[in-house]
C-alpha positions in Angstrom: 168.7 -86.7 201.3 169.2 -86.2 197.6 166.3 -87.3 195.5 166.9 -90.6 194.0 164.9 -90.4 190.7 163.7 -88.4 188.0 160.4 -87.6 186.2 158.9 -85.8 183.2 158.3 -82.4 185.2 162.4 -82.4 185.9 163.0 -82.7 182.5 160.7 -80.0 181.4 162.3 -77.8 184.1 165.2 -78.2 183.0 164.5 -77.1 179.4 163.1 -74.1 180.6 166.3 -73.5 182.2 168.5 -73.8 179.9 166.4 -72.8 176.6 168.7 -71.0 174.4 172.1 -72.0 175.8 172.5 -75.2 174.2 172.3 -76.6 170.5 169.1 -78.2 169.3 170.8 -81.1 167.6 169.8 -82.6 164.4 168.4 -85.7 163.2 170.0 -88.1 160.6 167.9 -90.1 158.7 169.2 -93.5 158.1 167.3 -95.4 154.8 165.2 -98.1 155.4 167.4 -101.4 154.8 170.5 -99.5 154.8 173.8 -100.3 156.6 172.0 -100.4 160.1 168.4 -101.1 159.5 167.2 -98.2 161.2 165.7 -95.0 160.7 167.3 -91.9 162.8 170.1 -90.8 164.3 170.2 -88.0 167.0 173.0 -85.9 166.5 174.0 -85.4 169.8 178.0 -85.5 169.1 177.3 -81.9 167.5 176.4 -80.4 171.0 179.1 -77.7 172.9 182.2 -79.4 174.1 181.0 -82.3 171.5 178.8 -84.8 174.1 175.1 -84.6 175.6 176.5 -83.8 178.8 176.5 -79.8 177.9 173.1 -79.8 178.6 173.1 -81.4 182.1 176.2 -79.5 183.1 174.3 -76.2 182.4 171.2 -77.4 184.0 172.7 -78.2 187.1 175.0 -74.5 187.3 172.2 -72.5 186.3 170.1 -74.5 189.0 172.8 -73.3 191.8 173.1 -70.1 190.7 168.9 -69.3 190.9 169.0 -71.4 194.4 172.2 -69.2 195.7 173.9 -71.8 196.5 177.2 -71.1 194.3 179.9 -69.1 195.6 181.4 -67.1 192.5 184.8 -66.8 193.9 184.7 -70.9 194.9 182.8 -71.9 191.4 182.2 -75.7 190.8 183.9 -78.7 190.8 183.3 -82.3 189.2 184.8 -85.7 188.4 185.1 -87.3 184.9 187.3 -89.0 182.4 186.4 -86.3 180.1 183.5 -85.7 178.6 181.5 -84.8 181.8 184.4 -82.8 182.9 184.6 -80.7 179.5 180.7 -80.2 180.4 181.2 -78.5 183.3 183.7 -76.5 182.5 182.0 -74.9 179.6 178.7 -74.4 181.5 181.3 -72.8 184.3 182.9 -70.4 181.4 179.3 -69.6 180.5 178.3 -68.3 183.6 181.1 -66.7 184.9 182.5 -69.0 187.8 185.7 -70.8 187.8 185.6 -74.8 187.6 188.2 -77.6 189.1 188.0 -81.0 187.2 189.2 -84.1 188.6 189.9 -86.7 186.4 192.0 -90.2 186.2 195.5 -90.2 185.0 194.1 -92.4 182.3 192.0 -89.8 180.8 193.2 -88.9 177.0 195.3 -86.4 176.9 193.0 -84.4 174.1 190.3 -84.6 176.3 192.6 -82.9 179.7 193.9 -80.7 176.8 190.3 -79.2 176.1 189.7 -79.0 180.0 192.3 -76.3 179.9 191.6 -74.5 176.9 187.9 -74.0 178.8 189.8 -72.3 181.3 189.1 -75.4 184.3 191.9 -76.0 186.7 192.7 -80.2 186.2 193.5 -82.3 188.9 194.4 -85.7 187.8 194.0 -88.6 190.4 194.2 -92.7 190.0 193.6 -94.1 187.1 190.0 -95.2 187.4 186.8 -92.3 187.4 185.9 -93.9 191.3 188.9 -92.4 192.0 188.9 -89.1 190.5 185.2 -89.1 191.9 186.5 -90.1 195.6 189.2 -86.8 195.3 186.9 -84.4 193.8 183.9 -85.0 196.5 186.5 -84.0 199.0 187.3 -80.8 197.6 184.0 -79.9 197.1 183.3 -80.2 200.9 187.0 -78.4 202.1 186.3 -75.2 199.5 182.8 -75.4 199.8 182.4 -75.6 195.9 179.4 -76.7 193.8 179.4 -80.6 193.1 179.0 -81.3 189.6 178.3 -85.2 189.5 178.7 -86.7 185.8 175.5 -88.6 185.7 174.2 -89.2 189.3 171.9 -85.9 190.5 168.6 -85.0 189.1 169.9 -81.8 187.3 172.6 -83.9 185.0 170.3 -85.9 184.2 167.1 -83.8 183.3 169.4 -82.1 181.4 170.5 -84.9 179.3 166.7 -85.4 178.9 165.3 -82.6 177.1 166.9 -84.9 174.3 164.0 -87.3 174.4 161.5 -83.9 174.7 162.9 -83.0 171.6 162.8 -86.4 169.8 158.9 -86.1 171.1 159.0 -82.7 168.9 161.2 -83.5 166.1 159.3 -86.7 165.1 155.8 -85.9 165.2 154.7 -89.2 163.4 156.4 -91.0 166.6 159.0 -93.4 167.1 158.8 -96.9 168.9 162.2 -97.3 170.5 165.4 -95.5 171.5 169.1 -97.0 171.8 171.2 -94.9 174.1 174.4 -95.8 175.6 174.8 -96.3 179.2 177.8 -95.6 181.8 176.8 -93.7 185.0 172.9 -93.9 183.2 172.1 -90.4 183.3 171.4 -90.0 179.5 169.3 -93.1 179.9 167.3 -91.7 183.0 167.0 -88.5 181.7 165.4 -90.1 178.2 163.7 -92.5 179.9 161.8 -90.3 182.5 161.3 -87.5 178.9 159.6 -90.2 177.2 157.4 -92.4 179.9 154.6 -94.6 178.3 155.7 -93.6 174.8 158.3 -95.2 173.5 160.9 -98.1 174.9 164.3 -97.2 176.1 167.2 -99.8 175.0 170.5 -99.2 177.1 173.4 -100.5 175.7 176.7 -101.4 177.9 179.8 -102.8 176.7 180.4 -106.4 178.2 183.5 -104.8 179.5 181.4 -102.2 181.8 178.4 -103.6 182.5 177.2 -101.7 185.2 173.3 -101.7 184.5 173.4 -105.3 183.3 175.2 -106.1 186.4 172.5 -103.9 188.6 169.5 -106.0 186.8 171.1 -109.3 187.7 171.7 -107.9 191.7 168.7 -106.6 192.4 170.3 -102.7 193.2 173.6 -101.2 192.3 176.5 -102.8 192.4 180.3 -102.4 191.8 181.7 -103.9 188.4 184.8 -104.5 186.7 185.5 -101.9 183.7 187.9 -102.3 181.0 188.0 -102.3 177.1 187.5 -99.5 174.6 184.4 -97.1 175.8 186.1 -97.4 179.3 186.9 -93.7 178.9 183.4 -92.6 178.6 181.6 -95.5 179.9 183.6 -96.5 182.7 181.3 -95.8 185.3 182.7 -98.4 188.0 178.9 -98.6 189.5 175.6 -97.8 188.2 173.8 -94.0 189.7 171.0 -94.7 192.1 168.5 -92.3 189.9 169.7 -94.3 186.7 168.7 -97.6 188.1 165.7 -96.5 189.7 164.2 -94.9 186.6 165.4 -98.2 184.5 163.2 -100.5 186.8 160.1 -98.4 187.1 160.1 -97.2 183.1 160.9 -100.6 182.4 164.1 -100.0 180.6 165.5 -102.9 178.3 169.1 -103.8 179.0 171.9 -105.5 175.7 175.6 -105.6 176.0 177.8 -105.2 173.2 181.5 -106.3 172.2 184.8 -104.1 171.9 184.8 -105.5 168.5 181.3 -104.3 167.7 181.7 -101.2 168.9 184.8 -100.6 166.7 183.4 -102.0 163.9 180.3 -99.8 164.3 182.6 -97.0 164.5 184.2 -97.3 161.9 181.4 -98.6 159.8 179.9 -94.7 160.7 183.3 -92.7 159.4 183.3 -94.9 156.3 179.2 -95.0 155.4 178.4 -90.9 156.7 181.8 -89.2 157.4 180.5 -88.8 161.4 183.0 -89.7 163.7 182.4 -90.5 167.4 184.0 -92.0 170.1 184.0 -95.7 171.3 181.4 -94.6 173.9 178.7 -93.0 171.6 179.3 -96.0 168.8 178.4 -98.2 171.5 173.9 -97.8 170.4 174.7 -97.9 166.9 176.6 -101.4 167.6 173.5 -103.0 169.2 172.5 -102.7 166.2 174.9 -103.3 163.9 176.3 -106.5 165.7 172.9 -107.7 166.4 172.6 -107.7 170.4 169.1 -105.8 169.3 167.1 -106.5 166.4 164.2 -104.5 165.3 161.1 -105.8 164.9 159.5 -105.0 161.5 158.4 -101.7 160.9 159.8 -101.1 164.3 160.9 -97.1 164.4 164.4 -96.8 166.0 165.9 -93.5 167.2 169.6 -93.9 168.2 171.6 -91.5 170.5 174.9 -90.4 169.1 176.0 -89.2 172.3 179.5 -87.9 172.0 182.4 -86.8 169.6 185.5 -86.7 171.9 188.0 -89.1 170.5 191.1 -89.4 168.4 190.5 -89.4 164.3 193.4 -91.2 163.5 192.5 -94.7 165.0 189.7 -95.1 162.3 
């Protein structure tokens, strides 16, 4: 049976792994009282293929490859509306195997475009991820390729959590809290598990896809409705088992946030700092923003910038 959680000695594996194939992102400082009322921003929408989920993609390859468990000729395969997929098929490029992406005919059609130009063969199925997800678990098992889950196996998201190691490293003075967007919640278990006992993990969901919230109110996973503007990238139709599990034990604080916050957070970014993300990666920034989280004073707030992918000329 697949492990159901992380911890802190994942996430350090897995920046051993993959030290020196990804990009150690920046940090934006934010002035005190300024348009958001926090201090940094985690450049994370500067990472290959433009999303945090580079670093989980090449976590989990590199992991197969050691293990012998890839077949070069067969290579990988994986399920996403985009940014997952674009992941994986640049970790694929990068060590020589060939990659098959599944994804929902709703996906944008920049993001299928940059599947190709990685070199991944795209297979487009229904028009929600569960779907892609249901199509690309049974090729994996009738070609006997690698299964590349977006968030929900330990590799993704250790990967995604050498972020919080190097937050730990980047702000040596320490930080109190950090706002990271949730989907599948593989950025938020990874970050969570990096940082245990010292600092507080706010995830963010749009009302629209509220699978964590929904999870919380359940008692365990559950299957939600998603919709609205972040659906592409945070339209995970059910919270992962290892995201909700590391949520309850690190004690993980859970907001939702509008389509109209998240737009107007957006947009608020382009016009204050010339950054442009997707829906997706405004949604932290809008929790603060639109007020579904408000700092205490002095309070020292990291938000993740998680991802780039998305069309300019909305804003």
């Amino acid at each position: 049976m697949a492990p159901t959680t992380i911890t802190e000695a994942d996430v350090a594996a897995a920046a051993a792994r993959i030290a020196g194939r990804f990009r150690r992102t920046p940090l934006a400082a934010i002035e005190p009282g300024g348009l958001f009322g926090t201090t940094w921003l985690k450049c994370e929408y500067m990472q290959h293929t433009g999303s945090f989920k580079a670093r989980g993609a090449l976590n989990r390859v590199l992991s197969a490859q050691q293990a012998g468990e890839l077949d070069p000729a067969v290579g990988v395969v994986a399920a996403s509306g985009g940014n997952a997929g674009l992941a994986v098929a640049y970790a694929a490029r990068a060590c020589g195997v060939p990659a098959t992406v599944f994804v929902p005919a709703t996906a944008p059609a920049f993001k299928v475009d940059k599947l190709r130009g990685l070199g991944a063969r795209v297979e487009q199925h229904g028009t929600e991820y569960a779907m892609a997800y249901e199509a690309a678990v049974k090729h994996a098992a009738d070609a006997g390729a690698v299964y590349c889950h977006a968030y929900d196996q330990v590799e993704m998201a250790a990967g995604a959590g050498t972020i919080g190691l190097e937050l730990l490293a980047d702000i040596p003075g320490g930080f109190d809290t950090v706002l990271v967007a949730v989907g599948g919640g593989g950025l938020m278990a990874g970050v969570a598990a990096a940082l245990a006992g010292r600092a507080r993990v706010v995830a963010v969901e749009p009302e629209r896809a509220p699978s964590l919230h929904a999870a919380f109110a359940a008692g365990g996973p559950v299957d939600v409705a998603v919709s609205g503007v972040a659906a592409d990238s945070l339209g995970a139709r059910r919270i992962g088992d290892i995201g909700y599990a590391v949520a309850v034990r690190e004690a993980v604080h859970s907001v939702l946030v509008s389509d109209d916050d998240i737009v107007a957070a957006r947009r608020a970014l382009w016009a204050d700092r010339r950054i442009v993300l997707e829906h997706g990666a405004a949604a932290a920034l809008a929790a603060l923003s639109g007020g579904a989280y408000r700092p205490a004073a002095g309070e020292r707030v990291v938000v993740i910038a998680c991802g780039a992918n998305t069309d300019p000329t909305d804003l």
